[in-house]
N, C-alpha and C positions, 0 to 999 in steps of 0.2 A: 409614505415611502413604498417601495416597490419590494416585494418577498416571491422567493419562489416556493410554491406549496403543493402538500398531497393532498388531495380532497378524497380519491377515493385507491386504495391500495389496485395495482396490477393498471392505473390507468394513469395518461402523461402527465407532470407536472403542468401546474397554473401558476402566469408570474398574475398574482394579486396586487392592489392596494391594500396596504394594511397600516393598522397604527403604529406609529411609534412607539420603541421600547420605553421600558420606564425601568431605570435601577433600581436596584433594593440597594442597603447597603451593603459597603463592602463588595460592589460591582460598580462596573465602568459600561458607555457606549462607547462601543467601535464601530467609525467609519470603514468597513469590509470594503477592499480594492480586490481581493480575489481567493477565491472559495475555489478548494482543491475536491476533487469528485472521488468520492472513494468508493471502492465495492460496498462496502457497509451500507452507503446514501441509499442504493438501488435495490439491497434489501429490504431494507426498512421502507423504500417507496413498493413494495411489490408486496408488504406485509409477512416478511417472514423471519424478522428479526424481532418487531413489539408489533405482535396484530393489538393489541390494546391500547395503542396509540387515539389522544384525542383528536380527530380530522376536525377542520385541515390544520396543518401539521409542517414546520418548516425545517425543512433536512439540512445538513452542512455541518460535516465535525472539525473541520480546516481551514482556516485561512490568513491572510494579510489583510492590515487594515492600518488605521493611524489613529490613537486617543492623543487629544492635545498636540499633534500635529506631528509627534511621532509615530516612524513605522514600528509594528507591530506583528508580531508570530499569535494566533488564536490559537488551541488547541483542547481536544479531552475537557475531562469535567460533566461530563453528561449532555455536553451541546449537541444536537442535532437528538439526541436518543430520549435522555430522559430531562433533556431541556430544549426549547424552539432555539435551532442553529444558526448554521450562517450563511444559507442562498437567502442572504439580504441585506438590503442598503445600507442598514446599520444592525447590533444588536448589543444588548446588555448581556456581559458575561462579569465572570468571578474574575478580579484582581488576580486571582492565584491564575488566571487560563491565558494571562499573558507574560510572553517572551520579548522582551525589547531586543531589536535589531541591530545590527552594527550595518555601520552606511555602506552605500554601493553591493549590498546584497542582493540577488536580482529577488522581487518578492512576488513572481511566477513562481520561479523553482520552490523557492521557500514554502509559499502556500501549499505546496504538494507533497512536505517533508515529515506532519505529525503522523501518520501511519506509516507511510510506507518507509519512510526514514527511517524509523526507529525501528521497524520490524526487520528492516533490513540489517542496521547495525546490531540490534540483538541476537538477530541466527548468528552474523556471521562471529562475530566477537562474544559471545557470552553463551550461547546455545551449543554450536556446533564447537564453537572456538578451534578456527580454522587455523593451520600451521602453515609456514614457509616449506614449501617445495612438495604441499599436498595436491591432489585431484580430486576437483569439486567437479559434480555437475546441477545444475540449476534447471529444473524444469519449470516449465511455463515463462520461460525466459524474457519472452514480448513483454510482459507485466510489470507493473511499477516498482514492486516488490524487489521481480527479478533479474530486471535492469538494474538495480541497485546493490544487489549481492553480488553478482560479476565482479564490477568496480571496485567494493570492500573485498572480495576475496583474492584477486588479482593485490590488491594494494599489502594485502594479508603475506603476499609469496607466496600464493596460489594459481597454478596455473585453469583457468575455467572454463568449462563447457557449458555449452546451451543447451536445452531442448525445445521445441515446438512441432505444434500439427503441420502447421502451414509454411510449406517454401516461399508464399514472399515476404516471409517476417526473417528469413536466416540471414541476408543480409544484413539488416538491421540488426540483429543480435550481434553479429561478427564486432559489427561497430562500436559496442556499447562492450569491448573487451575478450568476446569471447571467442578461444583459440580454434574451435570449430564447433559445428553445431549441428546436432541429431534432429532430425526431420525424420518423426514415429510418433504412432500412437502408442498404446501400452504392451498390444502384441507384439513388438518389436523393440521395444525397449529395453530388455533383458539384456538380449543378444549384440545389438548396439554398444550399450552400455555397459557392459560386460567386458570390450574389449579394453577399456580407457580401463578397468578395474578404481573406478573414486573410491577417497577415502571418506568424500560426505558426498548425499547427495541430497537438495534443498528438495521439499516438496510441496506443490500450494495445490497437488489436483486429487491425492487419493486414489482410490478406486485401484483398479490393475494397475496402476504408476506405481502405488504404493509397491504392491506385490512385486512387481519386476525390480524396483530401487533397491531391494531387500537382494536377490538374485543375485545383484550386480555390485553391490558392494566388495570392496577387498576385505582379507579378516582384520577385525577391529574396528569395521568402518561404521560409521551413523548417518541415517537419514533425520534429521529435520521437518518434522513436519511443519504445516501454516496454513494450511488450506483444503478443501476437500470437491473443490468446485466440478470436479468430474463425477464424485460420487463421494458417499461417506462411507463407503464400503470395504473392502480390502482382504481379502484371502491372502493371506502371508504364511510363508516356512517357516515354522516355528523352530525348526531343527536346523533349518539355517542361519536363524538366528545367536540359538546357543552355542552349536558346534563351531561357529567363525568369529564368536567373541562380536556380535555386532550390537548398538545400540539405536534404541527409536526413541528420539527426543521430539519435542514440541515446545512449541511457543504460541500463547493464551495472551495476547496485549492486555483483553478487556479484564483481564487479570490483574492486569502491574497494578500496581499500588501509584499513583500519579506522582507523590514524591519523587518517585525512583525513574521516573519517565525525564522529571526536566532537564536532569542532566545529562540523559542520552541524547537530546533532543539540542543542548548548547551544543554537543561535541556535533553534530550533523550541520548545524550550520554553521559553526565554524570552519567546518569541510568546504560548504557551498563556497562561503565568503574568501576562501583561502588557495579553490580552485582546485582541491584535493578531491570532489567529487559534482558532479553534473549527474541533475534530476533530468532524464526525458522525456521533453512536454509534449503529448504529438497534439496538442491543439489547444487553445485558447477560446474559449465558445462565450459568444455576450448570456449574459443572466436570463432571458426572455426565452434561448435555446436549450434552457437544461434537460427541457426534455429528450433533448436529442444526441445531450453525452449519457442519460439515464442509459438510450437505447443501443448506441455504441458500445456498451462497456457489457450487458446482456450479448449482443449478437459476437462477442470476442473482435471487435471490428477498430481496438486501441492496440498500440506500441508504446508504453511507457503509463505518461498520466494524462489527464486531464483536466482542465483548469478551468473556470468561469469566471469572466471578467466582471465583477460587480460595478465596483464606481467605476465613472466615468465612461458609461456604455457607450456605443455608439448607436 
């Protein structure tokens, strides 16, 4: 069967021959239809998530498949990290890593819903826990993540704002809910963002985002952290902190406890399945090409997710 694999960290994936899985017990083969790309994949192919990793090495913590000719939701459990995942034909996972499907579910979107799904409905419902008639703003908006908090926060009675670098992604943001959209870097984020006064603002980038989100808060508001992809760094007001009554929360997935995960994970695809929320896929890439959503998702060159079509390649 066909696998996509790292051979050597910082360089493109290889789609390989490789053998067939072999269960142990108390696991299953799934026929994998389509393996969701997540930022996590791209570090751990660049070596900076397990440089201790045995090469070569098959990445993929997400996806759709069918045992026994039902579809199927893969998810967590250590696939792709601290077990061979799912950029492949097939693979042997834990009984407990699957989620049986309800029909007519699209299983694109699906496959793209164990992280970023669930990080999303954790900030907005359990982290931040967003009010009716509050001011959110979401930075790094373009992201799978934060296309997906819009949606919940908006659904929430939340009115939502965007942020991003780049004017041809504000469009796109608009689309996916949000009431309008700040095009800044962190210099300018303050002052922008300052004038909407949120009462949360999501953050997946760190660094002076961090520091400005703080700024910019109303008193009592929180930022959410998730992400530090601009830097892990952050000089923050400590005195603005105190004196405005504000809070810095965080959200750690590779934390949760997996029990506690499946049931966030029903309620998201119940959303799909229900039409209450839409995951945005900006591409469909055959399994031979991962190397080239590795590199998309590196150069910030995605709007949503991306997805790899396993069976049935073309």
């Amino acid at each position: 069967m066909k696998a996509l694999r790292i051979h050597r960290f910082g360089e493109p994936l290889v789609l390989d021959d490789v053998d067939e899985p072999r269960p142990e017990p108390g696991e299953r083969v799934v026929d994998v239809e389509y393996a969701g790309v997540d930022p996590l994949d791209v570090w751990l192919a660049m070596g900076r998530t397990r440089p201790d990793l045995p090469l070569p090495w098959i990445p993929g913590t997400e996806a759709t498949g069918r045992v026994d000719g039902r579809r199927v939701l893969v998810w967590g459990h250590g696939l792709g990290v601290r077990r061979p995942g799912l950029y492949a034909e097939r693979a042997a996972v834990p009984e407990d890593a699957l989620l049986p499907l309800p029909d007519g579910v699209d299983p694109v979107q699906v496959a793209a819903v164990p992280v970023a799904g669930r990080t999303a409905w954790r900030l907005v419902h359990d982290v931040a826990r967003v009010q009716g008639g509050e001011t959110v703003l979401v930075l790094g908006a373009s992201g799978g993540v934060g296309s997906l908090i819009l949606q919940l926060a908006r659904r929430a009675g939340a009115t939502a704002y965007g942020q991003t670098g780049s004017p041809a992604k504000a469009g796109w943001i608009r689309d996916q809910g949000a009431e309008d959209v700040l095009v800044c870097g962190p210099d300018e984020l303050a002052g922008l963002a300052g004038a909407l006064r949120p009462q949360v603002v999501f953050d997946p980038l760190g660094d002076g985002f961090t520091a400005a989100a703080v700024e910019a808060l109303a008193p009592h508001g929180r930022v959410a952290i998730f992400g530090a992809s601009a830097g892990d760094r952050a000089d923050v007001n400590v005195r603005a902190v105190y004196s405005r009554g504000l809070s810095i929360l965080s959200y750690a997935g590779l934390l949760e406890p997996e029990r506690e995960i499946r049931p966030v994970l029903e309620k998201v695809v119940e959303a799909l399945a229900q039409g209450r929320l839409h995951v945005p896929i900006d591409d469909v890439i055959p399994l031979e090409q991962g190397a080239e959503a590795h590199r998309r998702i590196l150069q910030r060159a995605v709007r949503g997710k991306l997805v790899l079509r396993v069976g049935e390649r073309s």
